[in-house]
ZAMARGU-4260 file (C-alpha; in steps of 0.2 Angstrom, whole numbers, plus 5000, padded with zeros to 4 digits):
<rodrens>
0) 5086/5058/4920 | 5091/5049/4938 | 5075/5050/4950 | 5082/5054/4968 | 5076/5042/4977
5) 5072/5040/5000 | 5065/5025/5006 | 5058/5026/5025 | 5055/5009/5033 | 5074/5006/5024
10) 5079/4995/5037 | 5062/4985/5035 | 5055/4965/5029 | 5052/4978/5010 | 5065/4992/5013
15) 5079/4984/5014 | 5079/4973/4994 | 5071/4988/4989 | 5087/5000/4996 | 5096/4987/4986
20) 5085/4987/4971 | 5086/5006/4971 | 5106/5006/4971 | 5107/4994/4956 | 5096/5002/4946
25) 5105/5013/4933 | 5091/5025/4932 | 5088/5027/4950 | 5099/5034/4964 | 5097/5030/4982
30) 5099/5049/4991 | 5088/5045/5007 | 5086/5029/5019 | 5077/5032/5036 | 5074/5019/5050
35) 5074/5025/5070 | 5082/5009/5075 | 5097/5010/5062 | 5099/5029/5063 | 5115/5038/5063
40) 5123/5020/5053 | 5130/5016/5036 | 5119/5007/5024 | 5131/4998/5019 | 5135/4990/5036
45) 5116/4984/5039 | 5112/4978/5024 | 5124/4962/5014 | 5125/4968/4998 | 5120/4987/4997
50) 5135/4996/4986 | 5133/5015/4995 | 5140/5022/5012 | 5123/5032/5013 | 5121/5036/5033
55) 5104/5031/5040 | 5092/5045/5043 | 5080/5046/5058 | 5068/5055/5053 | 5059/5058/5035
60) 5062/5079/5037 | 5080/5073/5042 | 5082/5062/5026 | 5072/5074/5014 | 5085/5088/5019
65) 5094/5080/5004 | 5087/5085/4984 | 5075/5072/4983 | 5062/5066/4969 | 5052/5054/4978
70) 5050/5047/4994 | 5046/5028/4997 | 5037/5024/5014 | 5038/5007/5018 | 5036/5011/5038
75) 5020/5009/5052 | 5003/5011/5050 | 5004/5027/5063 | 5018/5036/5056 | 5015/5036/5037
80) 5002/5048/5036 | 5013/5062/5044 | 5030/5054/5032 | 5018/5056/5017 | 5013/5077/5020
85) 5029/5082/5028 | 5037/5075/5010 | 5022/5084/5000 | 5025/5097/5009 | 5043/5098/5003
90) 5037/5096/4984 | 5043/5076/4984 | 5033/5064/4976 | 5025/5050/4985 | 5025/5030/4984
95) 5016/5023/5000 | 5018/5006/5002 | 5012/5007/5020 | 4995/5003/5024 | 4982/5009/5038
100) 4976/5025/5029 | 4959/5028/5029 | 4948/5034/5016 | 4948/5052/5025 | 4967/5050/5024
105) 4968/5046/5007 | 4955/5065/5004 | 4968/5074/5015 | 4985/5069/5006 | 4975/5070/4989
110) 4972/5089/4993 | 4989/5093/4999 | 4997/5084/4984 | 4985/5094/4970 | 4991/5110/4982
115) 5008/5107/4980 | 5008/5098/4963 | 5016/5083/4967 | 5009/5063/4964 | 5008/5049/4976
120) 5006/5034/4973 | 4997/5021/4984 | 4995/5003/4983 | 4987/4991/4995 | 4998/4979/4987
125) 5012/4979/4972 | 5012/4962/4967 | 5004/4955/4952 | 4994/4945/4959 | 4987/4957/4969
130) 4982/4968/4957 | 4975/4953/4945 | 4962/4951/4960 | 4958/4967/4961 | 4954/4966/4942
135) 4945/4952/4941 | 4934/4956/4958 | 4930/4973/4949 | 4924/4963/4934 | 4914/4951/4943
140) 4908/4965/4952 | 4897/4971/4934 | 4888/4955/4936 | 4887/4948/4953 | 4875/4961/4964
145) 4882/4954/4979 | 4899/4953/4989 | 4909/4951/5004 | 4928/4953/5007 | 4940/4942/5021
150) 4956/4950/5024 | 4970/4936/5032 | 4988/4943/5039 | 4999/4937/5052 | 4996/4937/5070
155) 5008/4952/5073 | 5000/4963/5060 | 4992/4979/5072 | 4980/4987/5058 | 4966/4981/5051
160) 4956/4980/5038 | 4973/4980/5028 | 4977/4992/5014 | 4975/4978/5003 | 4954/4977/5006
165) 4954/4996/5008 | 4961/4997/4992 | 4950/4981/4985 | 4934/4988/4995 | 4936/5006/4985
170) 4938/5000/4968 | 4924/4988/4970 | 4913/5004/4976 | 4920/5013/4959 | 4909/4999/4950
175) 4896/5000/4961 | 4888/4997/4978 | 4884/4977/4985 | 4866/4974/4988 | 4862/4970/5005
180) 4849/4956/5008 | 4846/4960/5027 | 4852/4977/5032 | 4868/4972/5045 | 4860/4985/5059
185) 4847/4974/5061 | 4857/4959/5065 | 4850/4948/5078 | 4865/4947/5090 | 4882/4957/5089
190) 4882/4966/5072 | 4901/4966/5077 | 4902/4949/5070 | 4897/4956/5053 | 4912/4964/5050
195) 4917/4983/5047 | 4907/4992/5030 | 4922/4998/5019 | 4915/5009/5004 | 4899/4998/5006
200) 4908/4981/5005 | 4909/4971/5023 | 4926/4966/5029 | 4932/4953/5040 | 4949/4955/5046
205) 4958/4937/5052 | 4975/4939/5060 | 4984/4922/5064 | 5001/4914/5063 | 5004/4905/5046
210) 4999/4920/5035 | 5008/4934/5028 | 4994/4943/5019 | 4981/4935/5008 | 4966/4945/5001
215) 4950/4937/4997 | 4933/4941/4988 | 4919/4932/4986 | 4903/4934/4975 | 4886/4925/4979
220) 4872/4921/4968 | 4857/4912/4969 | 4863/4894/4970 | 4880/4899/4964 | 4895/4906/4972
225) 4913/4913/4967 | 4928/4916/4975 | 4944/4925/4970 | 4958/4927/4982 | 4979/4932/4981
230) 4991/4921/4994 | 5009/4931/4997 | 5022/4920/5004 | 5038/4926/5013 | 5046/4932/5001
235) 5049/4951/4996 | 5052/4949/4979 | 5033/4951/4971 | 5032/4969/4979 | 5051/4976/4974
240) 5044/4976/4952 | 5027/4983/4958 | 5038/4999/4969 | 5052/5001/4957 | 5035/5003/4943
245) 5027/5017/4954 | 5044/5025/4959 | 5048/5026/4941 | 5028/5033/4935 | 5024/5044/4949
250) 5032/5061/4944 | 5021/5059/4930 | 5006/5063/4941 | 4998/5074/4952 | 4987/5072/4964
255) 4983/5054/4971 | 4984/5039/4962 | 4977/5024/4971 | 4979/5008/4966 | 4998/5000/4954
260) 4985/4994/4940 | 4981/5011/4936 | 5000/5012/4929 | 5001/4995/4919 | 4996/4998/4902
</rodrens>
C-alpha cells in the first residue's frame, strides 16, 4: 500500500533530498510539501530534479487539506510543536525530524497521539551514527556511574540543547541517573557555567562556525575516562535512510516513539 506522504520544511538543507527521496520511492507518494518562503510554487521549479508539479503549501493545515498518512516536519524549533498537533489532530501520523521540543512537549503530543491513535516518530538524529552513540552511551551508562554530555552545532543554530542531547540525555535517564560528586547548586561561582540538567545529565551547548552537529558523551572514572561522540558533515544524505525508515514504520504505532533505534531490529 502507497503511504501519502507531507513534508513541511520541503524547501529545507533535509526537505528538499528528502521531497525527492519521497517521489522516487515506489512505495511512497509525495501528496503535501510546505515551506512559507516557496508557497504558492511548483515543486518541481524549486527543486532540480523533483519528478511532480505538486504546488507548494504554506501552511501544514493548508497541506494536510489533502488525504494524507504521514506528515514529515523538517521546519523550526518554534513552529514544529504546533505542525505536529494540528497533523494529530487530523489523524496523520508523525515523523519529527525537528528539534527544540522539550520533555513537557514530548508528554503533550504523546497524549494527543494515544487520543487520536496516531504514531509519531521523533528522532534527535536519523543517521547511524547517531544512533550507534546513543547505543553505546546507554551501555556504558550500566557501568560507568558518572556522566556528562557536550552538544556542538553551528553558529547559526537558535535552539539549544539540540534534539540530539535531549534525545541522548533521556535514554541515558531510562538506564539510570548520573551520580553527582558535588551537587552543581552548590557551585562556587556561576552554576551557569555547569551547564543545563537534562533528565539528570548536565549539558553544555557550544555553537560555533565549522560544526554542523556533533554529539558527544563522556564517562569518568576514577583514573580513567571515556569518550564517545558522532561528527555529521554537510551532507544530507545520513538522515534521508534514517526518515524514509520512520516514514515507512510509524503507522505501525501509537502513541510516541522517541528515538530511530527503537525501529531497527
Amino acid at each position: 500500500m502507497t503511504m501519502r506522504v507531507c513534508i513541511a520544511g520541503a524547501t529545507g538543507w533535509v526537505g528538499k533530498p528528502l521531497c525527492i527521496a519521497v517521489t522516487e520511492a515506489p512505495d511512497l507518494e509525495l501528496v503535501g510539501a510546505v515551506s512559507r518562503s516557496a508557497a504558492g510554487q511548483s515543486l518541481k521549479n524549486i527543486l532540480e530534479g523533483a519528478a511532480t508539479d505538486l504546488r507548494i503549501s504554506r501552511t501544514v493545515a493548508e497541506a494536510l487539506q489533502s488525504p494524507t498518512d504521514v506528515l514529515v516536519d523538517y521546519t523550526h524549533a518554534n513552529a514544529v510543536k504546533s505542525h505536529v498537533l494540528t497533523a494529530i489532530s487530523k489523524g496523520v501520523n508523525v515523523v519529527i525530524g525537528s528539534s527544540g521540543l522539550t520533555g513537557e512537549d514530548f508528554t503533550e503530543i504523546n497524549l494527543a497521539a494515544l487520543e487520536n491513535q496516531v504514531g509519531v516518530i521523533a528522532a534527535g538524529n536519523f543517521s547511524i551514527t547517531a544512533v550507534l552513540l546513543q547505543h553505546f552511551a546507554c551501555q556504558a551508562a550500566k557501568y560507568l556511574s558518572q556522566w556528562e554530555i557536550i552538544d556542538y552545532a553551528s553558529d547559526t543554530k537558535e535552539d539549544a540543547p539540540s534534539g540530539t542531547a535531549r534525545e541522548l540525555a533521556f535514554r541515558l535517564a531510562e538506564v539510570r541517573k548520573p551520580e553527582i560528586t558535588f551537587p552543581v547548586e552548590k557551585t562556587v561561582g556561576d552554576k551557569e557555567s555547569r551547564g543545563t540538567n537534562l533528565d539528570g545529565s548536565q549539558a553544555h551547548s557550544i555553537r560555533l562556525p565549522g560544526y554542523v552537529i556533533s554529539i558527544e558523551a563522556i564517562f569518568g572514572a576514577t583514573d580513567e575516562r571515556l569518550s564517545i561522540r558522532h561528527d555529521a558533515g554537510n551532507g544530507t544524505t545520513p538522515y534521508i535512510q534514517g526518515t524514509l525508515l520512520a516514514i515507512r514504520k510509524v503507522k505501525a504505532y501509537t502513541g510516541l516513539v522517541r528515538g530511530l533505534d527503537r525501529l531497527m531490529d
